[in-house]
C-alpha positions as CSV (number, residue, x, y, z in Angstrom):
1,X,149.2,42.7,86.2
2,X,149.3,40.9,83.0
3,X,146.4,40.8,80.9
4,X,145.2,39.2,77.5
5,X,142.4,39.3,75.5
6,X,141.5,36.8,72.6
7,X,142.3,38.2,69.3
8,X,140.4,35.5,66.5
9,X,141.6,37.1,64.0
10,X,145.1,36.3,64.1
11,X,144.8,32.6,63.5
12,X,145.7,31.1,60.3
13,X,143.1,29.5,59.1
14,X,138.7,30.9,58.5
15,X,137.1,31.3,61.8
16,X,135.1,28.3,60.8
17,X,138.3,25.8,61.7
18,X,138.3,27.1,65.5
19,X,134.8,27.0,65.6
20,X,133.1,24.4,67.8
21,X,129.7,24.8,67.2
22,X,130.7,23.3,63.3
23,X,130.0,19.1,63.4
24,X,133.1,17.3,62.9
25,X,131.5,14.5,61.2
26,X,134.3,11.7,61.9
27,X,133.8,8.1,61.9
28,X,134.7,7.8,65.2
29,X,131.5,9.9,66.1
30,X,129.6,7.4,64.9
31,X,131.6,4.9,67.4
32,X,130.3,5.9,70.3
33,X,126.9,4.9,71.7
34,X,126.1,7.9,74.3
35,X,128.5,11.0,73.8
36,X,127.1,12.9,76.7
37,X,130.2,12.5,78.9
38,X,131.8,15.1,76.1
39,X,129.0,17.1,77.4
40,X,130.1,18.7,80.9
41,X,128.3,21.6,82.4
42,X,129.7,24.9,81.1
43,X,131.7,26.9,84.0
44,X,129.2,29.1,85.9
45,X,130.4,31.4,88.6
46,X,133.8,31.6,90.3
47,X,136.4,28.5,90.9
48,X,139.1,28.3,92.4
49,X,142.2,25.0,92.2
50,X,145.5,24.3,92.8
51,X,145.9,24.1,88.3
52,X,143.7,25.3,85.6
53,X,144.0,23.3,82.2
54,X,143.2,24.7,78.9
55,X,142.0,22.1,76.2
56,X,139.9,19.0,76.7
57,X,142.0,17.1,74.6
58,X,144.5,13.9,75.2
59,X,147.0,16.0,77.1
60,X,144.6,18.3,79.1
61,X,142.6,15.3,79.9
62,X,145.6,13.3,81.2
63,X,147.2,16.3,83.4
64,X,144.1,16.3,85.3
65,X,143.5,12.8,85.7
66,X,147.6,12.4,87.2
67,X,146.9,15.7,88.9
68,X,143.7,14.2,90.6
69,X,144.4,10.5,91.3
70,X,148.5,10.8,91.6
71,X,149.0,13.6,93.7
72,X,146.1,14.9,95.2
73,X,145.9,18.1,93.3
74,X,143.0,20.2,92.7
75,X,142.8,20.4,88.8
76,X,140.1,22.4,86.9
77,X,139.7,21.7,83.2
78,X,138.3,24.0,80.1
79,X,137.1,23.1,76.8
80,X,135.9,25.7,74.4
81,X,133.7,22.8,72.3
82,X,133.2,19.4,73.6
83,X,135.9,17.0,75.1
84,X,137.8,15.6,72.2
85,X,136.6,18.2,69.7
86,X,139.8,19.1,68.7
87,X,142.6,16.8,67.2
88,X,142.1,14.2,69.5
89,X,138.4,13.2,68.6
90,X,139.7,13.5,64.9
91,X,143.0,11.9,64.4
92,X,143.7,8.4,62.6
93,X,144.4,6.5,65.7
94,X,147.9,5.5,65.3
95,X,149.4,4.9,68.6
96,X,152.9,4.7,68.2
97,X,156.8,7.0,68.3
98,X,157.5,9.6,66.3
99,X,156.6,12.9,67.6
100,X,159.3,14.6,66.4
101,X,160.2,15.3,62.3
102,X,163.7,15.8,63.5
103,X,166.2,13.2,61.7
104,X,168.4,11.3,64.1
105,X,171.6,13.5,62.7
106,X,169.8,16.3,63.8
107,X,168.9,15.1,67.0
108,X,172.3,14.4,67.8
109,X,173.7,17.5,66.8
110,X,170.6,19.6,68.6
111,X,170.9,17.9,71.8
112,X,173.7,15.4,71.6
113,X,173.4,11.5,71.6
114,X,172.8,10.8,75.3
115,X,169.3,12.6,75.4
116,X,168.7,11.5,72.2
117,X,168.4,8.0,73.4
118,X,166.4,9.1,75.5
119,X,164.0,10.5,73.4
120,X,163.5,6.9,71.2
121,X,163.0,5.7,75.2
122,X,160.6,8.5,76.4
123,X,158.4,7.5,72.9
124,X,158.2,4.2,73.9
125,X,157.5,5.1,77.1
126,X,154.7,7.0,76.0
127,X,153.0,4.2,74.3
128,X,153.2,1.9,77.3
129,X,151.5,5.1,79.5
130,X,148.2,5.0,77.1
131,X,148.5,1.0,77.6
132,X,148.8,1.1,81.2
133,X,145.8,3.5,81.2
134,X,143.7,1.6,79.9
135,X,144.0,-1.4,82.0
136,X,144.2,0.6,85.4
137,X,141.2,2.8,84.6
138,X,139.3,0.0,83.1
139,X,138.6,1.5,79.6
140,X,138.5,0.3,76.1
141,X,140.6,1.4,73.2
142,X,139.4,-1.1,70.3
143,X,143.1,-1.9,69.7
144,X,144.1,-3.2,66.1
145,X,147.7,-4.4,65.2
146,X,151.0,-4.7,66.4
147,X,153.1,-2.2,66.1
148,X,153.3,0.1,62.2
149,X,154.7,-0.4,58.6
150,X,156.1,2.5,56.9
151,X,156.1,1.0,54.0
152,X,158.3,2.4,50.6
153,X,156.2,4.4,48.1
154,X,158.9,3.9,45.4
155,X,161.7,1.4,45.1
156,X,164.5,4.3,45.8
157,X,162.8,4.9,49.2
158,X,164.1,1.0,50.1
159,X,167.8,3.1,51.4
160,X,165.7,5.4,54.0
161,X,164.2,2.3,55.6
162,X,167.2,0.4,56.0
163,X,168.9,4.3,57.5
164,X,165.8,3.5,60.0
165,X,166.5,0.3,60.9
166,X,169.8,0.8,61.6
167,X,168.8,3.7,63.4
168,X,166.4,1.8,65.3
169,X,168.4,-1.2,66.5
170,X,171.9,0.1,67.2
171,X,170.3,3.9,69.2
172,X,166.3,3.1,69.9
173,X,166.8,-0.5,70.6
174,X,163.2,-0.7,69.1
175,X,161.8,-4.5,68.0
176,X,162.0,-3.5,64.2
177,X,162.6,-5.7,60.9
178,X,163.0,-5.3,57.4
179,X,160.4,-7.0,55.0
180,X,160.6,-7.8,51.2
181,X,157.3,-6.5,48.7
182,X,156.9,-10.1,48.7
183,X,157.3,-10.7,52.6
184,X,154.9,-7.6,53.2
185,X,152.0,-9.4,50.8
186,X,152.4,-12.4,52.8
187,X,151.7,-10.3,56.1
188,X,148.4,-9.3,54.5
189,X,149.5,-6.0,52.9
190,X,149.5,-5.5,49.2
191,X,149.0,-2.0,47.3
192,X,150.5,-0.5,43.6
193,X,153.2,0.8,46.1
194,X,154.6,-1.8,48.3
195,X,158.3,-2.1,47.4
196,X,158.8,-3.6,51.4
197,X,158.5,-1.7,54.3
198,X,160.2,-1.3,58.2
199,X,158.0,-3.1,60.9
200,X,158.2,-1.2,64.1
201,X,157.0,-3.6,66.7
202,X,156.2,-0.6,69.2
203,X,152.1,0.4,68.9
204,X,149.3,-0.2,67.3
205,X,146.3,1.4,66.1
206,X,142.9,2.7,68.6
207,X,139.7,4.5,68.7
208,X,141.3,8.3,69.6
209,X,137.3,9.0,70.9
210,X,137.3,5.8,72.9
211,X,140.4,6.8,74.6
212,X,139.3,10.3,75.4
213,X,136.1,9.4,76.9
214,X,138.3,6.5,79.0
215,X,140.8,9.5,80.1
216,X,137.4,11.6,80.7
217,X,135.4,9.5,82.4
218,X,138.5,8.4,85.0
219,X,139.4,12.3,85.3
220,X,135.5,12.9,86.9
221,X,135.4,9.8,88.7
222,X,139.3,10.9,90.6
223,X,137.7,14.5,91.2
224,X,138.6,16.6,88.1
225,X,136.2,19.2,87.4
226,X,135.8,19.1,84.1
227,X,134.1,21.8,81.5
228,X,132.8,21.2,78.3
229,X,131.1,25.1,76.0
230,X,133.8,27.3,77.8
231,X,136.1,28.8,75.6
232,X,138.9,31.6,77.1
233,X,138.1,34.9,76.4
234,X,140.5,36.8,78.8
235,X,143.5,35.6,80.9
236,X,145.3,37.9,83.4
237,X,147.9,37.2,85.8
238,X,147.3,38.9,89.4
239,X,150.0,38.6,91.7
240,X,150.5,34.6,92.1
241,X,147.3,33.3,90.6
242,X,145.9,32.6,86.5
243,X,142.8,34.2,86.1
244,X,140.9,32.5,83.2
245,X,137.7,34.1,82.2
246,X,134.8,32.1,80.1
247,X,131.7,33.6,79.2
248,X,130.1,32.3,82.3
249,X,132.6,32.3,85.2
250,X,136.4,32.5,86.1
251,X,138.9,30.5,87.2
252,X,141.4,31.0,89.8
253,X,144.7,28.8,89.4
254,X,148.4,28.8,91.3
255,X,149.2,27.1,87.9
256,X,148.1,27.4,84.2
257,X,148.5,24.5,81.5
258,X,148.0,25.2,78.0
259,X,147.1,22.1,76.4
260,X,145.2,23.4,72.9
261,X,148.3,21.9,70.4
262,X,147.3,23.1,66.7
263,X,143.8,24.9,68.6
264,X,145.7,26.7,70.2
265,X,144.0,30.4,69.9
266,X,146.8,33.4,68.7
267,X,147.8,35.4,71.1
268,X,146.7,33.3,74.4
269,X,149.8,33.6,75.6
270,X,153.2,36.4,74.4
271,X,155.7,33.1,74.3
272,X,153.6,31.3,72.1
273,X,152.4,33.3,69.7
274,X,154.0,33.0,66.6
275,X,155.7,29.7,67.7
276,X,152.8,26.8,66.4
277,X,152.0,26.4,62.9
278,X,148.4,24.0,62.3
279,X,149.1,21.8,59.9
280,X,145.4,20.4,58.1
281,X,145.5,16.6,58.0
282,X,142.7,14.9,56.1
283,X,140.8,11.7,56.5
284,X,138.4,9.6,54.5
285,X,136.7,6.5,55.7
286,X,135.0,4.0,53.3
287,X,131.6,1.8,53.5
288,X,133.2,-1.8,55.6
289,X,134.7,-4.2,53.3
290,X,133.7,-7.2,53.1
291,X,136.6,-10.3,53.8
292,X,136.4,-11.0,49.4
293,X,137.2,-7.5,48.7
294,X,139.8,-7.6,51.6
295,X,141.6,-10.6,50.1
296,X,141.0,-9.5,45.9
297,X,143.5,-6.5,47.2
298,X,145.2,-8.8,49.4
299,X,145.3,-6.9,52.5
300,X,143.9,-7.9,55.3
301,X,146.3,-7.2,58.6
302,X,144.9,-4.1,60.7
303,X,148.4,-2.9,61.6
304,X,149.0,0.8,61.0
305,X,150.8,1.5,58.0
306,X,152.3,5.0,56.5
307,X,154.3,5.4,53.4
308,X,158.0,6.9,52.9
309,X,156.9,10.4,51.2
310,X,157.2,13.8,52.8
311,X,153.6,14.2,52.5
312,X,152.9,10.9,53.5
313,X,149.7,9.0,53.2
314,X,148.7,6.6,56.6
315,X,145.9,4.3,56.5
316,X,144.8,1.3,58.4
317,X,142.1,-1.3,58.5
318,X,139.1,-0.7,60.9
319,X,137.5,-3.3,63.3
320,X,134.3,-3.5,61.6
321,X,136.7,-3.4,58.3
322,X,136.3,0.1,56.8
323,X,138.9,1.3,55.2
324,X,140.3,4.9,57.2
325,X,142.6,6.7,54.5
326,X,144.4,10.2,55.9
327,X,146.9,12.1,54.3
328,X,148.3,15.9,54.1
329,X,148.4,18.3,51.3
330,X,146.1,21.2,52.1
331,X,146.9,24.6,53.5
332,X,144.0,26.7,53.5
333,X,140.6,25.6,54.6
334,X,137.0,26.0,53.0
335,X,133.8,23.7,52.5
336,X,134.8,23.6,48.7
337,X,138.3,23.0,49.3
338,X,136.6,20.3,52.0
339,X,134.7,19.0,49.1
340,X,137.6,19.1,46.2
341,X,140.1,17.5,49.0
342,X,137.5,14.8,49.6
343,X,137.5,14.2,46.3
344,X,141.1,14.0,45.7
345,X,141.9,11.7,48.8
346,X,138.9,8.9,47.4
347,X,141.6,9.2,43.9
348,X,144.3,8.5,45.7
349,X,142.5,5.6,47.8
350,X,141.4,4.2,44.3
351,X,145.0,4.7,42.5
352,X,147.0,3.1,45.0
353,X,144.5,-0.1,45.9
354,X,142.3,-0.5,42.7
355,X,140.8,-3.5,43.4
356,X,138.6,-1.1,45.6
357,X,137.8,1.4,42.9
358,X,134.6,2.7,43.7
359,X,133.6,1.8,47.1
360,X,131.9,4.3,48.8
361,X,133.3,6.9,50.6
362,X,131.2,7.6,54.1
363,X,133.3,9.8,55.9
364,X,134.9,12.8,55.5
365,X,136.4,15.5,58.0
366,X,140.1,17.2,58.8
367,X,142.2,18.8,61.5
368,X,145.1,20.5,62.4
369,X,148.2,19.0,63.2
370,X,150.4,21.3,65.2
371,X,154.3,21.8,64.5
372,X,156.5,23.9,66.2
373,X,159.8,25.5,64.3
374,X,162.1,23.1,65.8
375,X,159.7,20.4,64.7
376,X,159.5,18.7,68.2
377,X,157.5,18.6,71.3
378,X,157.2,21.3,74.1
379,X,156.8,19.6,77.2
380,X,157.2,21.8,80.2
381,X,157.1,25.4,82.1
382,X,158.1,28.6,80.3
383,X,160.9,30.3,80.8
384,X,159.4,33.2,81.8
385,X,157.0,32.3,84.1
386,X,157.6,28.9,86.0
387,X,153.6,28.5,87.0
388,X,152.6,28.5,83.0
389,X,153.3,25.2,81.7
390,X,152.6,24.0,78.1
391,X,152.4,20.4,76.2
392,X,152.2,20.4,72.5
393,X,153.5,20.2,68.9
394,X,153.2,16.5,68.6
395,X,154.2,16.6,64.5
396,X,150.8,14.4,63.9
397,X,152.4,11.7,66.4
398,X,150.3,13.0,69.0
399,X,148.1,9.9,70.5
400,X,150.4,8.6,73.0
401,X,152.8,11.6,72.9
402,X,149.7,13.8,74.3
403,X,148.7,11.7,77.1
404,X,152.4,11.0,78.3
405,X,153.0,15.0,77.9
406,X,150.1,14.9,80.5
407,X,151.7,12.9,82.7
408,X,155.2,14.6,82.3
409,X,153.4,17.7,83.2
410,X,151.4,16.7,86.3
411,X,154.9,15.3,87.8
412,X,156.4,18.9,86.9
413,X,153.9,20.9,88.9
414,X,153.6,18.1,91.8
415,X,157.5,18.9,91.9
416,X,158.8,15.8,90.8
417,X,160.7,16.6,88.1
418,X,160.7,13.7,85.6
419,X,163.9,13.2,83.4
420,X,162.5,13.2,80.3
421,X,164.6,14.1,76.8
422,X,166.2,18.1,76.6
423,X,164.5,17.8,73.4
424,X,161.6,17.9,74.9
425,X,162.0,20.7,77.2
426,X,163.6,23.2,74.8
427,X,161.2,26.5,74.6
428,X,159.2,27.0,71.7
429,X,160.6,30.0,69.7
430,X,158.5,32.4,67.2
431,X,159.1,31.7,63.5
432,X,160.6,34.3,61.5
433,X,157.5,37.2,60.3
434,X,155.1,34.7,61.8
435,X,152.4,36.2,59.5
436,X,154.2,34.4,56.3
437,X,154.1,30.7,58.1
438,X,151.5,29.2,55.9
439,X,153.3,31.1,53.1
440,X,156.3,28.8,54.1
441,X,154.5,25.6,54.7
442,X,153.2,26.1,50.6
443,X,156.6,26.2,49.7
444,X,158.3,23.5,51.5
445,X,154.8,21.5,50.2
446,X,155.9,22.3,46.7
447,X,159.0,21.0,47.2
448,X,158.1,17.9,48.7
449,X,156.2,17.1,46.2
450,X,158.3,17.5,43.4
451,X,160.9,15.1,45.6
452,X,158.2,12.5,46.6
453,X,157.8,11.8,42.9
């Protein structure tokens, strides 16, 4: 018998970060109109299914709902806050590839050029699986844009872009094209750092909340039972079957799926801890703009847009034309540092589109990211133990990457192994004195920002 019992005190960041019963505060909170399908009973008493699922998030949410409706599988889901709590009721919204921070030389040389082409096609893929979704389930998304910019922060970044594009035509075969400052402006983008950008014609931008509650909602309505208030607080595996214990109940599964990405608690399972470093990403969301201030900065298209630097800003237009600005600098978590990082982001908001200097700011949250140390997905059953499965370390490309990992993974355990990139189904391995990782992640921030400029 192997046993586990949660250890809080392990995970990187305050207590408070894991902690469900703290309000998110997002804008996309305020989105929806009745939030009490995020609400599920908590477990009580014994269950028993074919697969238990840990994490009510985009990729727990999908497993079950291919488990359910694709293959007839008995699928049991739990969710330590409510569904969505974690990264996927709190990210930007940009639906789009890139899952991996991996260049393409080092993709190549990792798992050669074959499956490496397959990855650019697995990413696409991915996108078309949250599109397809959506119109078979019958749920809204709020979709804004076609496809992303990443867009040069300085006029030296102009090389990477065209690396990408090459990149992208001759390997991904993506729809991409290269656009002038002045080109970009006419598009309906216009900042104090446009110096022209890479349009990537695969994507576009969503409600993350909308599309867990569409993923939700069809889950129940295919027979998932779904669980909202019942965190893991002991796992132990007895002869073939996961036992996972919750403060009111335990479930009984043939197969266990860990879907908690950057929540993931220390410790829940040998393999995996040690192997996930949270990354905080913050976002700030302004008053709406009205269509004068739009066109005094000149921007006006709701595409998605990043920039070129390491620690990259990403921002987009909103439907009722607010203004969501994210970006990633922090690594250590506090409500002052909240406050101070709030702050800083509405600076940065201001420096790089003045024309909006001063608007209000009326949101304000974060969450963790979740990278893995060879900065790509894990998609797939451990080594050790074929009945545990995993899907995470989506590199902050996790909105369409999460619900195709779901997908991926319900094929897996309903034996139908998909052929999906070897990238993807390389183990997760523990980084070097785990105990030092946000020790490392200050450094390589330091020295991204003294190359970002």
């Amino acid at each position: 018998m192997l046993s586990w019992t949660f250890c809080p005190k392990t995970n990187p960041y305050p207590a408070r970060t894991y902690d469900p019963s703290y309000p998110v505060g997002s804008y996309w909170d305020s989105t929806i109109a009745d939030s009490s399908w995020r609400h599920p009973a908590p477990l009580q008493g014994q269950v028993e299914v074919e697969v238990a699922i840990i994490g009510g998030g985009f990729t727990g949410l999908s497993t079950a709902l291919h488990l359910v409706r694709d293959y007839g599988i008995s699928a049991c889901l739990l969710e330590a806050g409510s569904l969505g709590w974690g990264a996927s009721g709190r990210n930007g919204g940009f639906c789009g590839v890139g899952a991996s921070c991996l260049t393409h030389a080092q993709m190549v040389r990792r798992v050669g050029l074959a499956e490496t082409e397959r990855y650019y096609r697995d990413q696409w893929q991915a996108v078309e699986t949250v599109q397809e979704l959506a119109a078979t389930e019958g749920f809204s998304l709020d979709a804004q844009g076609q496809g992303w910019y990443a867009v040069a922060h300085r006029p030296s970044a102009w090389r990477e872009l065209e690396a990408e594009y090459e990149i992208y035509t001759q390997v991904a075969g993506y729809p991409v094209q290269l656009l002038s400052p002045k080109e970009l402006r006419e598009r309906g983008f216009d900042s104090r750092e446009n110096y022209g950008a890479l349009h990537i014609g695969i994507g576009f931008g969503l409600n993350p909340l909308k599309l867990t509650q569409g993923l939700a909602q069809a889950a129940r309505r295919w027979g998932a039972q779904l669980y909202s208030a019942s965190p893991v607080i002991a796992w132990e595996k007895v002869g073939p079957r996961h036992l996972c214990h919750t403060p009111g109940g335990t479930v009984r599964a043939r197969h266990l799926v860990i879907a908690t990405n950057g929540y993931t608690p220390a410790q829940l399972y040998p393999q995996l801890a040690g192997s996930l470093l949270p990354v905080l990403s913050n976002i700030v969301v302004t008053r709406p703009l009205t269509a004068e201030e739009q066109k005094a900065q000149g921007w006006w298209d709701p595409t998605p847009i990043y920039d070129t630097r390491r620690l990259l800003f990403y921002y987009r237009l909103l439907p009722d034309g607010r203004l969501l600005f994210g970006g990633r600098d922090a690594t250590c978590d506090s409500p002052a540092k909240r406050q101070g990082l709030r702050a800083w982001m509405a600076r940065q908001l201001y420096r790089l589109f003045p024309a909006w200097e001063g608007v209000e700011i009326e949101y304000a949250w974060n969450g963790l990211v979740c990278l893995s140390r060879e900065l790509h997905p894990h998609i797939g059953p451990s080594p050790t133990d074929p009945s545990l499965w995993y899907g995470l370390a989506y590199h902050g490309s996790g909105v369409a990457t999460g619900v195709w990992a779901g997908k991926i993974l319900a094929q897996d355990i309903a034996g139908n192994r998909p052929q999906i990139s070897a990238l993807f189904r390389q183990p997760p391995r523990v980084f070097p004195f785990p105990w030092l990782r946000l020790h490392y992640l200050r450094l390589v921030y330091l020295w991204w920002q003294l190359i970002d400029g």
